[in-house]
ZAFIMI-145405 format. One line per field, with one value per residue: x, y, z of N, C-alpha, C in turn; residue in three letters. Coordinates in Angstrom, 1 decimal. Example, Ala and Ser with C-alpha at 12.3 -4.5 7.8 and 13.67 -1.06 7.14 Angstrom:
2
n.X [13.2:12.8];
n.Y [-5.7:-2.2];
n.Z [7.8:7.1];
ca.X [12.3:13.7];
ca.Y [-4.5:-1.1];
ca.Z [7.8:7.1];
c.X [13.2:12.9];
c.Y [-3.3:0.0];
c.Z [7.8:7.9];
aa [ALA:SER];
***
This chain:
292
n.X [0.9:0.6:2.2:1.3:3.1:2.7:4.9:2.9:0.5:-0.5:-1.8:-0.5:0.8:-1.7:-2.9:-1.6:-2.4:-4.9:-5.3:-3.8:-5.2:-7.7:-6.8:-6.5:-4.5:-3.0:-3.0:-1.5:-0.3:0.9:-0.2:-0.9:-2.7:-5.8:-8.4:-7.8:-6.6:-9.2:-10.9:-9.3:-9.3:-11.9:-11.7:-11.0:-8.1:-5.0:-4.0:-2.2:-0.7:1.6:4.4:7.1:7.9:9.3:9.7:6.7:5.1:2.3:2.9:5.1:3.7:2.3:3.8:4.8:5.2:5.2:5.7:6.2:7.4:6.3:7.2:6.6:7.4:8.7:11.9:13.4:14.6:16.2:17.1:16.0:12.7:12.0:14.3:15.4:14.1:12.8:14.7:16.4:14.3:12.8:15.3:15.3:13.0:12.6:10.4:10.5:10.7:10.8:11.5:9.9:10.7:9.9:10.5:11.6:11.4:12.6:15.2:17.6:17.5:17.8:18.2:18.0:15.8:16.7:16.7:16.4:17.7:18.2:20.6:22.1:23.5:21.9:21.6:21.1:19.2:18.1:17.6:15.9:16.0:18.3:18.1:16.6:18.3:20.0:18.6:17.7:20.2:21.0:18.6:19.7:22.0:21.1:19.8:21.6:23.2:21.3:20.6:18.3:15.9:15.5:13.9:14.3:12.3:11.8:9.0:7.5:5.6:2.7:-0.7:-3.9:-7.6:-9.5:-7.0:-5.7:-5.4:-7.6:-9.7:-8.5:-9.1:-11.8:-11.8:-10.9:-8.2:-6.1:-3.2:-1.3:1.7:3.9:7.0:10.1:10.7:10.5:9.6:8.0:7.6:5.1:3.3:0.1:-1.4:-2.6:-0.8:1.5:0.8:0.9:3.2:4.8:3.6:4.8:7.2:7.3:6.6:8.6:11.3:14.4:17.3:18.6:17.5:16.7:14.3:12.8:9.8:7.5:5.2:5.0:5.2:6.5:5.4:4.8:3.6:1.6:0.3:-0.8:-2.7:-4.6:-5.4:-6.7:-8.9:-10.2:-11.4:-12.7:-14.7:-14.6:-13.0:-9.5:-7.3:-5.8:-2.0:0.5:3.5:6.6:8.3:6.5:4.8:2.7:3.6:4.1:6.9:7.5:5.8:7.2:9.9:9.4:9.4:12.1:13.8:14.1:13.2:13.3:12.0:13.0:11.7:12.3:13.4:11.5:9.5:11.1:12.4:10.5:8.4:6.1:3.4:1.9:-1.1:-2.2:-0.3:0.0:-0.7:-3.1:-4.7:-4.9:-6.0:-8.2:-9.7:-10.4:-12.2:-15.4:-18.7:-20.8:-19.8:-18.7:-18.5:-18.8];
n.Y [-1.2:2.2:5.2:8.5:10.6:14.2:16.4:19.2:19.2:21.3:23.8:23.5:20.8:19.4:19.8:17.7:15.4:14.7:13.9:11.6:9.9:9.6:7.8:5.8:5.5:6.1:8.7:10.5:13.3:16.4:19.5:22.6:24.1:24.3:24.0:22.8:20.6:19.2:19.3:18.2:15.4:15.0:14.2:11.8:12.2:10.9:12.9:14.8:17.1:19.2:21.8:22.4:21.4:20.0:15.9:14.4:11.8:11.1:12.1:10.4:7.6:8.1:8.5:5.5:2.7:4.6:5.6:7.5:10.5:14.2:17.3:20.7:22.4:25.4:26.2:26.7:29.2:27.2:25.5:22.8:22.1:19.0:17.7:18.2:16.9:14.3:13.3:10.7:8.8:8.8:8.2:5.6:4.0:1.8:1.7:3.8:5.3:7.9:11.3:14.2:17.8:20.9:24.0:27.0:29.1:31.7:31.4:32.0:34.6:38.1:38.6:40.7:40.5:38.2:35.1:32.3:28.8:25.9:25.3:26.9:28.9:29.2:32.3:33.8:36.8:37.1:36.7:34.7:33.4:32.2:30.3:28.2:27.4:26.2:24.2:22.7:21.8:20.4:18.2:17.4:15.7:14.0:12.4:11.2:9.9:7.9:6.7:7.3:8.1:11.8:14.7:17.9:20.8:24.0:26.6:28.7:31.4:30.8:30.0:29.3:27.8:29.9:31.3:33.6:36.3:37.2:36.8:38.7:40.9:41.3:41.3:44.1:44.3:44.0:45.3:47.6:47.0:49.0:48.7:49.3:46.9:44.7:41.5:38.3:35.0:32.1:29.7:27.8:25.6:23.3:22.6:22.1:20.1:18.2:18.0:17.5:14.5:13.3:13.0:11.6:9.0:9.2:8.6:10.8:10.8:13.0:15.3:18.7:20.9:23.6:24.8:26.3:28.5:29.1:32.2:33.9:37.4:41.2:41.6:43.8:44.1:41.3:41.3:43.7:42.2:40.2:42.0:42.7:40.6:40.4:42.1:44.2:47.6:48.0:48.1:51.4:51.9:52.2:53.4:51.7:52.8:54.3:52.5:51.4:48.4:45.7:44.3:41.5:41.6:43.7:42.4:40.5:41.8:42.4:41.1:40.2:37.9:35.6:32.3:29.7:26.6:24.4:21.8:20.3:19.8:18.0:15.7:14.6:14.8:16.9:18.4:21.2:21.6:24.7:27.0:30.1:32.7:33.4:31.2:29.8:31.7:32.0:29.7:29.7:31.3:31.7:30.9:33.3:35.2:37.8:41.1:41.6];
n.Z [0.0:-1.0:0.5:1.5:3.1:4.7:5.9:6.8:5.6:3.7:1.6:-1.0:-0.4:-0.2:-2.6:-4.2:-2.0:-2.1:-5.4:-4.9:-3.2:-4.7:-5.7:-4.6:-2.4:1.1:3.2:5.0:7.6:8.9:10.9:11.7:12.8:14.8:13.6:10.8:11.3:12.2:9.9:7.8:9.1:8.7:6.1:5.8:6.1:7.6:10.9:12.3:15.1:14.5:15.4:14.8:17.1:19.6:19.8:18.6:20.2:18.6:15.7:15.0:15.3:12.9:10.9:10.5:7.5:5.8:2.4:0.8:0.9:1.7:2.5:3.4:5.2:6.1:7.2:10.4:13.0:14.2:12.1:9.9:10.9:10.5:10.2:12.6:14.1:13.3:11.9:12.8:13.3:10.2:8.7:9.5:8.2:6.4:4.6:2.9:0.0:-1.8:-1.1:-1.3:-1.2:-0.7:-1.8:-2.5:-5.4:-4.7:-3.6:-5.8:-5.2:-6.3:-9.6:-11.5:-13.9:-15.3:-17.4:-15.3:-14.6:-13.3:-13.3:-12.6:-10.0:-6.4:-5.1:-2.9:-0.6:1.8:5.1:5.4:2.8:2.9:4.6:3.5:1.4:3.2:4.5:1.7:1.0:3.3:3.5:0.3:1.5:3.4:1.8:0.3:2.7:3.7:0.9:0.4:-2.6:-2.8:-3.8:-4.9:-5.1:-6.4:-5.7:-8.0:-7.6:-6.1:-6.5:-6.7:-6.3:-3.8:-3.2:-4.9:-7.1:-7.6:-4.9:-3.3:-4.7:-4.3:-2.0:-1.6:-1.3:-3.3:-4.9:-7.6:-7.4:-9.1:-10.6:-11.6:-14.3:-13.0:-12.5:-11.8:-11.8:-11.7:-10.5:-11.0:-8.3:-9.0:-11.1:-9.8:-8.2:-10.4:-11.1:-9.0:-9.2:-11.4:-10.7:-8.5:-10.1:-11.9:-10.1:-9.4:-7.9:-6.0:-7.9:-8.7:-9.5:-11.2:-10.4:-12.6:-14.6:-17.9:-18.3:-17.2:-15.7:-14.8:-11.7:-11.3:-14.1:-13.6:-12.0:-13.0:-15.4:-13.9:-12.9:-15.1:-16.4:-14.1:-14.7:-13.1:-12.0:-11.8:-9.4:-8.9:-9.7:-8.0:-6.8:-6.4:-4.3:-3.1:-1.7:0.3:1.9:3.9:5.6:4.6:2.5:0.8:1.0:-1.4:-3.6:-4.3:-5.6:-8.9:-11.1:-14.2:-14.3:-15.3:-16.8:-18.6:-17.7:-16.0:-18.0:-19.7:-18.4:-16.5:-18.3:-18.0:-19.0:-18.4:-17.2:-17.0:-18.5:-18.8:-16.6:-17.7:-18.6:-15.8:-14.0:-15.5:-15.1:-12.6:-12.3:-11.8:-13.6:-14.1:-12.4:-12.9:-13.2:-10.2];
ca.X [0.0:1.5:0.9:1.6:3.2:3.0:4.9:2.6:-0.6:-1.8:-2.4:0.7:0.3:-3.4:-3.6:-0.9:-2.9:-6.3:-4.7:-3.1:-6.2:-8.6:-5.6:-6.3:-2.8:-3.0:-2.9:-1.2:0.4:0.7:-1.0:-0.7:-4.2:-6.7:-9.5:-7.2:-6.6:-10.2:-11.3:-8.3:-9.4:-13.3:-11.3:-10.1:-6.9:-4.8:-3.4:-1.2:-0.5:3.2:5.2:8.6:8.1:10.0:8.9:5.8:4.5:1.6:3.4:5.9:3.2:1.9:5.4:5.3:4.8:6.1:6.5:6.7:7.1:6.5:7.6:6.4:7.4:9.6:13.0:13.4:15.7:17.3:17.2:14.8:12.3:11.6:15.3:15.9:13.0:12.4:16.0:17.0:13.2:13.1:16.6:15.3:12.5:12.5:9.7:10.4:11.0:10.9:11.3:10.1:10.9:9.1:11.3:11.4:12.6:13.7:16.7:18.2:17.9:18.0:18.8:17.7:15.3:17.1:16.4:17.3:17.4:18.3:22.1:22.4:24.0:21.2:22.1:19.4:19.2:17.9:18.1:14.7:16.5:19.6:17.7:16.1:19.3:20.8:17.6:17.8:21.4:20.7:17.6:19.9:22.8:20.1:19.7:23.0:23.2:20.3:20.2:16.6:15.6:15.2:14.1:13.6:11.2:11.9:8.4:7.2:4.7:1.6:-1.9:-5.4:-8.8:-9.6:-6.1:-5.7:-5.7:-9.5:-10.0:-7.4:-9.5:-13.1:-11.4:-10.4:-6.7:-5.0:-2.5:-0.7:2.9:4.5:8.9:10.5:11.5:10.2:8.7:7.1:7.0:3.7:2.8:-1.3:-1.3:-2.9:0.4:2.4:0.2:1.1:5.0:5.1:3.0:5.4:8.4:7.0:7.2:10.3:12.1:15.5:18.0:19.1:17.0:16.3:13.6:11.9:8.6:6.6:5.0:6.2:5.4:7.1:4.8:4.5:2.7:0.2:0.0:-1.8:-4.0:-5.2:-6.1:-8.0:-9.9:-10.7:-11.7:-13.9:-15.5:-14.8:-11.6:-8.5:-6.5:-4.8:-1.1:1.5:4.9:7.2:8.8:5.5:3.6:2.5:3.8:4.6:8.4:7.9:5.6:8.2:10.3:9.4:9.9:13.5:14.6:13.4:13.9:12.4:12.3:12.8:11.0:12.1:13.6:10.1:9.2:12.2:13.0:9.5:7.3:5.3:2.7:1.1:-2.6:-2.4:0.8:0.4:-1.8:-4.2:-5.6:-4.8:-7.1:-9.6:-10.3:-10.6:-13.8:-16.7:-19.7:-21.8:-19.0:-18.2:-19.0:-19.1];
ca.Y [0.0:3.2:5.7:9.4:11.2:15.4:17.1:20.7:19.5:22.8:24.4:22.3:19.1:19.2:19.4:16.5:14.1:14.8:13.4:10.3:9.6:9.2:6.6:4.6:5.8:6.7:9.5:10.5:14.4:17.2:20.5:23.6:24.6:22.9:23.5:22.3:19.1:18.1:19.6:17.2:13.9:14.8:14.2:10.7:11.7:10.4:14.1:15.3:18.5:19.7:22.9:22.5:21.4:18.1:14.6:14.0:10.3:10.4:12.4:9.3:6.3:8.0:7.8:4.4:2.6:5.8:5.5:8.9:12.1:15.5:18.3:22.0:23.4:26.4:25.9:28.2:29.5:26.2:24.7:22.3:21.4:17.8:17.0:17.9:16.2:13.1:12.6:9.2:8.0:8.8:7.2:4.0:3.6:0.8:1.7:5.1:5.4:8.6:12.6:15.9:18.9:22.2:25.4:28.7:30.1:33.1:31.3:32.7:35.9:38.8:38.2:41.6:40.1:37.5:33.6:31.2:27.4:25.0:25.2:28.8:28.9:30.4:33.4:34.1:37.7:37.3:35.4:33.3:32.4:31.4:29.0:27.8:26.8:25.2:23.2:22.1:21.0:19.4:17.3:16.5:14.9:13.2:11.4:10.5:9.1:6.9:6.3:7.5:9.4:13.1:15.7:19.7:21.4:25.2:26.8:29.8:32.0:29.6:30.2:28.6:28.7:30.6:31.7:34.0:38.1:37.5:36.9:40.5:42.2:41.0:41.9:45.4:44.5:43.9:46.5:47.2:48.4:49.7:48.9:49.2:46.0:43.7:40.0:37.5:34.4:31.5:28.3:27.0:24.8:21.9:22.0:22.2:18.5:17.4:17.9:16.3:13.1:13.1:12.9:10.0:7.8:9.3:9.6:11.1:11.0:14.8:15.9:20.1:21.5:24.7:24.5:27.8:28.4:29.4:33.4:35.8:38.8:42.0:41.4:44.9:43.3:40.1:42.5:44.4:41.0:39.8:43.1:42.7:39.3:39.8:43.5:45.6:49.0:48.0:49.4:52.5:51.6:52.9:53.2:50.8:53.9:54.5:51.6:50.8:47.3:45.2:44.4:40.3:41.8:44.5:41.8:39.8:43.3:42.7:40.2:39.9:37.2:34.9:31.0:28.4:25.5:23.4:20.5:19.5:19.1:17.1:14.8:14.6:14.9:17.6:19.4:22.3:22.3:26.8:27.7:30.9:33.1:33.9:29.7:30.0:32.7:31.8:28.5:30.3:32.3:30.8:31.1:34.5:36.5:39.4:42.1:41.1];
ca.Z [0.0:-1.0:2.1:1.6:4.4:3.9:7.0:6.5:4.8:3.5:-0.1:-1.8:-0.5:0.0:-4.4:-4.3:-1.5:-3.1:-6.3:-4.5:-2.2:-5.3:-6.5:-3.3:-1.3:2.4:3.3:6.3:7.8:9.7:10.5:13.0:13.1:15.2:12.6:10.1:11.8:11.9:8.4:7.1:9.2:8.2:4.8:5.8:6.6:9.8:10.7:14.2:14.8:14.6:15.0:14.9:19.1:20.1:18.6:18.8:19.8:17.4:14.5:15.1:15.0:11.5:9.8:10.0:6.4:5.1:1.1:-0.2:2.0:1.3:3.4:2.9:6.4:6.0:8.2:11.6:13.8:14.9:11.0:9.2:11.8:10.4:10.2:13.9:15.4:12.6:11.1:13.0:12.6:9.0:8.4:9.7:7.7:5.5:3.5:2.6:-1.3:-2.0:-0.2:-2.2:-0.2:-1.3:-1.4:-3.5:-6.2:-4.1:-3.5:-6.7:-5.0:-7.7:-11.3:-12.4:-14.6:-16.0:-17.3:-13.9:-14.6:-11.9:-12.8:-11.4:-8.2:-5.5:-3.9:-1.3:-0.1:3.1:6.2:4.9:1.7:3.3:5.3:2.7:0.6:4.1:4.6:0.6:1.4:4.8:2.4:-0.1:2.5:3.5:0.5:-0.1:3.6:3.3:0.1:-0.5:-3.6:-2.3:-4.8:-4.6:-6.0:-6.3:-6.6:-7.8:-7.1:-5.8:-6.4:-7.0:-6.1:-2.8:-3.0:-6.1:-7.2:-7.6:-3.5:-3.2:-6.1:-4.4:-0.4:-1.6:-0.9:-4.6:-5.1:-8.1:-7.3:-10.0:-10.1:-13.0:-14.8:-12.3:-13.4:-11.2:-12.1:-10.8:-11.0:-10.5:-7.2:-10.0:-11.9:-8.7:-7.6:-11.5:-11.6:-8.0:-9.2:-12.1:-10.0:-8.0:-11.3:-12.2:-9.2:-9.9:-6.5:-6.1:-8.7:-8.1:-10.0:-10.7:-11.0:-12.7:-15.8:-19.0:-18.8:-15.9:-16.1:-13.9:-10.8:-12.5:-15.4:-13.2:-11.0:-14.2:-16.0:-13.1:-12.8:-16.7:-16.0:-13.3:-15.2:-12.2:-12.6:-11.2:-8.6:-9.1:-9.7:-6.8:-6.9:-5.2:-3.4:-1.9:-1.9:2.2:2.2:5.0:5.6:4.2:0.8:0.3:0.9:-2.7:-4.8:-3.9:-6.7:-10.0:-12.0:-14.6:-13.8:-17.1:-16.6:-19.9:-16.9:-15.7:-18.8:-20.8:-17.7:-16.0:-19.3:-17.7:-19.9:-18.0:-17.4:-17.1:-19.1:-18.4:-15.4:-17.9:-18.2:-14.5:-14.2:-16.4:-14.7:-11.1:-12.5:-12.0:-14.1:-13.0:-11.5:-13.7:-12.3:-8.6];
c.X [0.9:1.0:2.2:1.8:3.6:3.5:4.6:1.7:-1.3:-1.7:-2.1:-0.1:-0.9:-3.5:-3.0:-2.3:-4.3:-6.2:-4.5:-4.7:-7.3:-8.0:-5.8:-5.1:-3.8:-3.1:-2.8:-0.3:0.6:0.1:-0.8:-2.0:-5.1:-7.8:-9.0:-7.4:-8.2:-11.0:-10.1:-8.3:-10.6:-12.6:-11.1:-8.6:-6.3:-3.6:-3.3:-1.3:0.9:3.3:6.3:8.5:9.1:9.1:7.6:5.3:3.6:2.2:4.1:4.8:2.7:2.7:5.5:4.0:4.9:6.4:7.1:6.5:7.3:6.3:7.8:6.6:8.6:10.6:12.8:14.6:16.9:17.6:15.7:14.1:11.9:13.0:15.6:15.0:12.9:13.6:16.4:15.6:12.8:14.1:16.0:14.4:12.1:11.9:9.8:10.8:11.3:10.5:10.9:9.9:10.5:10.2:10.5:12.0:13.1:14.7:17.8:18.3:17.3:18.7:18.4:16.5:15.7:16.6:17.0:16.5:17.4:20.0:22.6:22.5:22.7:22.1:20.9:20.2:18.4:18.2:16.8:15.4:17.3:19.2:17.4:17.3:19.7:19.4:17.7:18.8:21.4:19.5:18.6:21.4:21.9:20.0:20.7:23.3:22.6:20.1:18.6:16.3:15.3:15.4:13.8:13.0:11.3:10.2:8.3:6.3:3.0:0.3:-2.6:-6.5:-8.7:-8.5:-5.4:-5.6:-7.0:-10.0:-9.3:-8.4:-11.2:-13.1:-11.4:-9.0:-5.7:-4.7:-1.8:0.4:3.7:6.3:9.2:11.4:11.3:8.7:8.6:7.1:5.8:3.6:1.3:-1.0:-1.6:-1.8:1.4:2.0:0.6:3.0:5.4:4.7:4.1:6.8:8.4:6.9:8.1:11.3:13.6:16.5:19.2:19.0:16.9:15.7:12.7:10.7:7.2:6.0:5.4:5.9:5.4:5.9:5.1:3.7:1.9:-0.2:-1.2:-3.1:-4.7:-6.0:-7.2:-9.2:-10.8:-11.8:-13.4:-14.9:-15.4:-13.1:-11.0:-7.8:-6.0:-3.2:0.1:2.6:5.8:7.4:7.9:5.0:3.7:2.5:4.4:5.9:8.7:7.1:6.6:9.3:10.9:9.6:11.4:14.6:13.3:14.0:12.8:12.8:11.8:12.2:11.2:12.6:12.4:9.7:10.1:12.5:11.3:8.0:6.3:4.6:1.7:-0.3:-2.6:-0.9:1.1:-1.2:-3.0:-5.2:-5.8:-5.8:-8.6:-10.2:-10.2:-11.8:-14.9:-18.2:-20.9:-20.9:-18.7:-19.1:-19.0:-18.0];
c.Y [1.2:4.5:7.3:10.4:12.9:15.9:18.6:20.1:20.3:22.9:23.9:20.9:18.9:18.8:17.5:15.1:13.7:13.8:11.8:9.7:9.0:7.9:5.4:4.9:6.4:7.4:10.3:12.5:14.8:18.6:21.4:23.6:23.4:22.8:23.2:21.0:18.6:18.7:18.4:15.8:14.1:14.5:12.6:10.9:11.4:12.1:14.2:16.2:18.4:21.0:23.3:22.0:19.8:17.0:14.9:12.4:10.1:11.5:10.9:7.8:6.9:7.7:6.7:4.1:3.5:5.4:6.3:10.2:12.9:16.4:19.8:22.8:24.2:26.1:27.3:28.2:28.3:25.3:24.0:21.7:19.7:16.8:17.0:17.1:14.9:12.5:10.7:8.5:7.7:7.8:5.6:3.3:3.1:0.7:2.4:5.1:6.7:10.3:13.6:16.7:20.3:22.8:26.3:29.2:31.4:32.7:31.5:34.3:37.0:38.9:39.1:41.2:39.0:36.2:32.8:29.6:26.8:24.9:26.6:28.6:29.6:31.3:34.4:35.3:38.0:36.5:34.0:32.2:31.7:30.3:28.1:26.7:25.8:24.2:21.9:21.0:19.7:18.1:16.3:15.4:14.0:11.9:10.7:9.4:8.0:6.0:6.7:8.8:10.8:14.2:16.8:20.2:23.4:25.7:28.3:30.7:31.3:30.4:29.6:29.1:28.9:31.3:32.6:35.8:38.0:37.7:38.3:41.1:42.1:41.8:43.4:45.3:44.3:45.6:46.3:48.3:47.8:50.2:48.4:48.1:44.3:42.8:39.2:36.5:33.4:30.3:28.0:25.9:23.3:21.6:21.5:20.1:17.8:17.2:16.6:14.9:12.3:12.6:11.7:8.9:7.5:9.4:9.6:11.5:12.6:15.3:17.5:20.4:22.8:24.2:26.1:27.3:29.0:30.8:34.1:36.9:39.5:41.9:43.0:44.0:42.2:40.5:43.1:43.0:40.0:40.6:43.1:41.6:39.3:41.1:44.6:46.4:48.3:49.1:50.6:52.0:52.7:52.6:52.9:51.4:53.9:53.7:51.3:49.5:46.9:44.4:42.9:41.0:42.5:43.6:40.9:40.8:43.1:41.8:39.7:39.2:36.1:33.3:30.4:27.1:24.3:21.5:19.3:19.0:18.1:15.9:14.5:14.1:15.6:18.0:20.2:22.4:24.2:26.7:29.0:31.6:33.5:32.2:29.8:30.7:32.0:31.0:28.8:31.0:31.4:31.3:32.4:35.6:37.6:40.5:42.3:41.9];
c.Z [0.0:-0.1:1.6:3.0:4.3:5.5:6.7:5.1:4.4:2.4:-1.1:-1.7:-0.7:-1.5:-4.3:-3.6:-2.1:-4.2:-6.1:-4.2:-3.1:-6.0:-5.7:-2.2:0.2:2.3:4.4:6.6:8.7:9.8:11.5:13.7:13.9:13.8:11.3:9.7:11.6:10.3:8.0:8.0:8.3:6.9:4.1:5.8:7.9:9.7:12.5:13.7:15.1:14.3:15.1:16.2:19.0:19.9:19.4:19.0:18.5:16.4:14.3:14.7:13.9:10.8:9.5:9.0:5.7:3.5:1.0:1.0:1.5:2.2:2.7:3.9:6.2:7.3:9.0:12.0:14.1:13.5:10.5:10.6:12.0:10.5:11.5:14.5:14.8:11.8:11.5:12.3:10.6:8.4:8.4:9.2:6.4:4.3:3.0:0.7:-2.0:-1.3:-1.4:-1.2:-1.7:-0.8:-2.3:-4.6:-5.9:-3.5:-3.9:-6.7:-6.3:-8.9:-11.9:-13.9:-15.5:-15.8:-16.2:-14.1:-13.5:-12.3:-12.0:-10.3:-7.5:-4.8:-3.2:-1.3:0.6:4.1:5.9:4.0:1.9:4.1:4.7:1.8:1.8:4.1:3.2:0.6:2.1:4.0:1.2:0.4:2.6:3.3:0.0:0.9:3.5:2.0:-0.6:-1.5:-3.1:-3.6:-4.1:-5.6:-5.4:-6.4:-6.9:-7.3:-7.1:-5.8:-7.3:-6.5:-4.3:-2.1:-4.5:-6.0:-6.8:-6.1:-3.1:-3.5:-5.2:-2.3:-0.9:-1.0:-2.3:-4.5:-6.4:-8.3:-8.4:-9.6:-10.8:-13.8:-14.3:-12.6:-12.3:-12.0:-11.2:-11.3:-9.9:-9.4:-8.0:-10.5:-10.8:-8.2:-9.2:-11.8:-10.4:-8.5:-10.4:-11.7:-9.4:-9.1:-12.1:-11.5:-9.8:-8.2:-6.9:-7.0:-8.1:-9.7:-10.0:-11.1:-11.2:-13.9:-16.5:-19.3:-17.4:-16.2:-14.9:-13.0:-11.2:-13.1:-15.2:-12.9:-12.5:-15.3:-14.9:-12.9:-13.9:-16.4:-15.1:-13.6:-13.9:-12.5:-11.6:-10.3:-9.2:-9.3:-8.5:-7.2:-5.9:-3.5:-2.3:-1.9:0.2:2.0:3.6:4.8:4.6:2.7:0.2:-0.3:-1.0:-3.9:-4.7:-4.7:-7.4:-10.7:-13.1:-14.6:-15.2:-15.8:-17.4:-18.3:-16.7:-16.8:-19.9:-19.4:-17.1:-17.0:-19.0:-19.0:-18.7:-18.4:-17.7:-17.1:-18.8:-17.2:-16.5:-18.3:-16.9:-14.3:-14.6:-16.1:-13.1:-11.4:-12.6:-12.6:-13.2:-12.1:-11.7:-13.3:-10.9:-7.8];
aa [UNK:UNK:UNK:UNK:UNK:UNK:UNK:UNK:UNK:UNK:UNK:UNK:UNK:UNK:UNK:UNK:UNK:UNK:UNK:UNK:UNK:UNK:UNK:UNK:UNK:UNK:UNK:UNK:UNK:UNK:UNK:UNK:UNK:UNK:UNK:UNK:UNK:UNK:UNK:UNK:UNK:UNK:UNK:UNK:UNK:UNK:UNK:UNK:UNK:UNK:UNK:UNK:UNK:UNK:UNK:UNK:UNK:UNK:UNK:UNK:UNK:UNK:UNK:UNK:UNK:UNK:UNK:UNK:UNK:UNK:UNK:UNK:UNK:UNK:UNK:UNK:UNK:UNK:UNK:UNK:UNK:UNK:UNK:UNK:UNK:UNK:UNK:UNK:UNK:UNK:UNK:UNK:UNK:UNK:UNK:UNK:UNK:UNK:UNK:UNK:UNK:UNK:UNK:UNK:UNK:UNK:UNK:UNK:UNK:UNK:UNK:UNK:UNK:UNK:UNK:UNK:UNK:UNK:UNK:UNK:UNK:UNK:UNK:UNK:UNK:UNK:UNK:UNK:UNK:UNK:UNK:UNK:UNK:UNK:UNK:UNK:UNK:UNK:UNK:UNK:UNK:UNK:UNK:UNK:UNK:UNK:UNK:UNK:UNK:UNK:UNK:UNK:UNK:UNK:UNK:UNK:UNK:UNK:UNK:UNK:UNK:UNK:UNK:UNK:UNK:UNK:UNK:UNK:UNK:UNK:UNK:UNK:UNK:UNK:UNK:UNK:UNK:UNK:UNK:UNK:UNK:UNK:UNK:UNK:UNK:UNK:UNK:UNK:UNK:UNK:UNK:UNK:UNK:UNK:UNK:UNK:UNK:UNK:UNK:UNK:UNK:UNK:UNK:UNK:UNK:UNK:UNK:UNK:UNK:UNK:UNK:UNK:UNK:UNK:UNK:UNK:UNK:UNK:UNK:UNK:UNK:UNK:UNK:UNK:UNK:UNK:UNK:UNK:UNK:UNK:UNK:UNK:UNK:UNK:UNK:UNK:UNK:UNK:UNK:UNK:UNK:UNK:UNK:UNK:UNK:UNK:UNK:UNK:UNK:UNK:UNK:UNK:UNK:UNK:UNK:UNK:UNK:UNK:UNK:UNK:UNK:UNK:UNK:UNK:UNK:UNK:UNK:UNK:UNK:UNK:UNK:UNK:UNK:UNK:UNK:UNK:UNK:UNK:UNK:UNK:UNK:UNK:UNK:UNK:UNK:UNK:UNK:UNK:UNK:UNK:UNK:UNK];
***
């Protein structure tokens, strides 16, 4: 029985287990939230809570029968929280076949707008990104030690439904700041659950992959195509300088770069349901909205 184990079942994994779950697989994780946790048993899944704290017994009796793990929990202060609390357990388990560890493509830092494959060195520019790269590292050691397949998955900019411009543009919180030269790229949460599924039949041991789609645009550019989209006027456009951001959104203004993707597809055979945000888009609207 092949038993999915996600440490940080939320937006990511959630497309992924969904996927697996209708396949027959387990479906086993973790979660912070209490109404998390019981929205994702009422689901059938077997779900603990974890937050980086010291092992947990029942995080520990789900791991076992472990095939495939996937881990989306951003590393903290003391490092990856699943390697300091679940590294020996992990190690020892027999059934394990394959790890995909989620990161970022803001680990490439700023590239001024330029194409970034997966041979490009990262160069994080912050203390997040730098964690980020040690965590990747610390994953693929890992992999070497053990022996178990461990891929990375860079992604890009994540959204789907109830997670999108359109929920911004419908709150009254889409903004569109305006900074000269600066591209975004995104990948649909559906393609994000289709590269992963692809990986699990391909596993590749210290694979690193980006995973976006194939058009960078201007975060405007998106905001203004959703507004179109949904028939109501777009924000006003602001400029970076002034824009009232808060210190982590400012944050993402702070390297621009455009992410290739040809990997996923020549080693994986990916084909992209939403190539670019405007399929993306287009299949987030639901029948009757325009205007709204």
């Amino acid at each position: 029985m092949s038993r999915l184990f996600a440490f940080g079942l939320g937006f990511s994994a959630l497309a992924l287990a969904d996927r697996l779950s209708a396949q027959g697989w387990q479906i086993a994780g973790t979660a912070r939230d209490p109404g998390n946790i019981t929205r994702l048993r009422a689901k059938g899944y077997e779900v603990a809570r974890f937050a980086g704290e010291a092992t947990d017994h029942e995080v520990s009796k789900l791991l076992a029968g472990t095939t495939h793990l996937l881990h989306s929990i951003p590393p903290g202060a003391d490092g990856d929280p699943v390697l300091v609390q679940y590294r020996d357990q992990l190690a020892a388990l027999s059934s394990l076949q394959w790890v995909g560890y989620l990161s970022t493509v803001g680990v490439y830092g700023d590239q001024e707008g330029r194409w970034v494959d997966e041979a490009i060195a990262p160069k994080p520019n912050s203390a997040r990104t730098e964690a980020r790269v040690e965590a990747e590292k610390a994953w693929l050691e890992f992999g070497k030690e053990t022996g178990v397949p461990v891929q990375i998955f860079r992604l890009a900019g994540i959204y789907g439904p109830g997670r999108s411009v359109f929920d911004k543009l419908r709150a009254g919180t889409a903004r569109r700041v305006k900074k000269g030269g600066q591209v975004f790229s995104r990948i649909h949460v559906e393609d994000i659950a289709g590269v992963l599924e692809a990986s699990i039949a391909r596993s590749r041991a210290g694979a690193i992959y980006n995973v976006a789609d194939d058009e960078p645009a201007a975060p405007g550019e998106v905001v203004a195509y959703a507004a179109e989209l949904l028939g109501v006027t777009p924000p006003p456009e602001v400029d970076f300088a002034e824009a009232d951001l808060t210190p982590m959104a400012r944050s993402f203004y702070e390297g621009s770069r455009r992410i290739a993707n040809a990997r996923i597809k020549s080693e994986l055979g990916v084909k992209l349901r939403y190539p670019t945000y405007r399929e993306g888009l287009a299949s987030l609207l639901p029948d009757g909205t325009k205007g709204c």
